[in-house]
C-alpha positions, 0 to 999 in steps of 0.5 A: 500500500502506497503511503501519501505524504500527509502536510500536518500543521504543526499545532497537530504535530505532537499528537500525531506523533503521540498516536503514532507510537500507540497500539492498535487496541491503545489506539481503539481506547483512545477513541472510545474515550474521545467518543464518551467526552464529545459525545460523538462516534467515529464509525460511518453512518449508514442506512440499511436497505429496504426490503420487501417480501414477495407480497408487497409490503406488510400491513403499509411498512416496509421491514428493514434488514442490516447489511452490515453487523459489528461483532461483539464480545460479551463474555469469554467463558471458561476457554479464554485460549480457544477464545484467544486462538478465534480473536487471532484467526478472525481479526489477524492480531498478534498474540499480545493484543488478541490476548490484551482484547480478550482481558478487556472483554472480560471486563467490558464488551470488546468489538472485535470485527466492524462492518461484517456481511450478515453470513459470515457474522453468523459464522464468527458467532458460532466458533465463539459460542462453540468454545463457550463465549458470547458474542452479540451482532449490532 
């Protein structure tokens, strides 16, 4: 992938070089936090198709379905391991981070892949639920 040189001001510089140094999981903290002190989301909006049934609409509304879903860890379960090995497999962390997101998840929910077709979401949820985590799709 082709890096293109980006003009940052200077007042931005030290932060940037600041974000730079972190972690992707540090990173996705990070936003976390700027998201609850602003009161703002840094993930797309997005509207999800219509879809209708073969006979028209129901009852004069149209029913919605989700194209896209973020998959979210709730509960690890007894095989934090196997949990680990499934987070490494379907995200492509490395051991430490996979293992750090797991920790997390422990505590708090951790999502752990964005913007996954419903299909493939659906069978992400049920290698988790396999080694006895919860997984919830938003």
């Amino acid at each position: 992938m082709e890096e293109k040189e980006i003009e940052i001001p200077e007042k931005f510089k030290k932060i940037v070089e600041e974000i730079e140094k972190m972690t992707v999981l540090d990173l996705a903290e990070f936003i976390k936090i700027l998201e609850k002190k602003f009161g703002v989301t840094a993930q797309p909006q997005f509207v999800a198709p219509v879809v209708t049934q073969a006979g028209g609409e129901i009852s004069g509304e149209k029913k919605e379905e989700k194209a896209a879903f973020n998959i979210v860890l709730t509960q690890v379960g007894a095989k934090k391991i196997e949990v680990i090995k499934l987070v490494r497999e379907v995200t492509g962390l490395g051991l430490k981070d996979a293992k750090d997101l797991v920790d997390k998840a422990e505590s708090e929910p951790q999502t752990i892949k964005e913007n996954v077709k419903k299909e493939e979401a659906e069978e992400i949820k049920k290698k988790f639920e396999g080694v006895g985590a919860k997984v919830e799709l938003k």
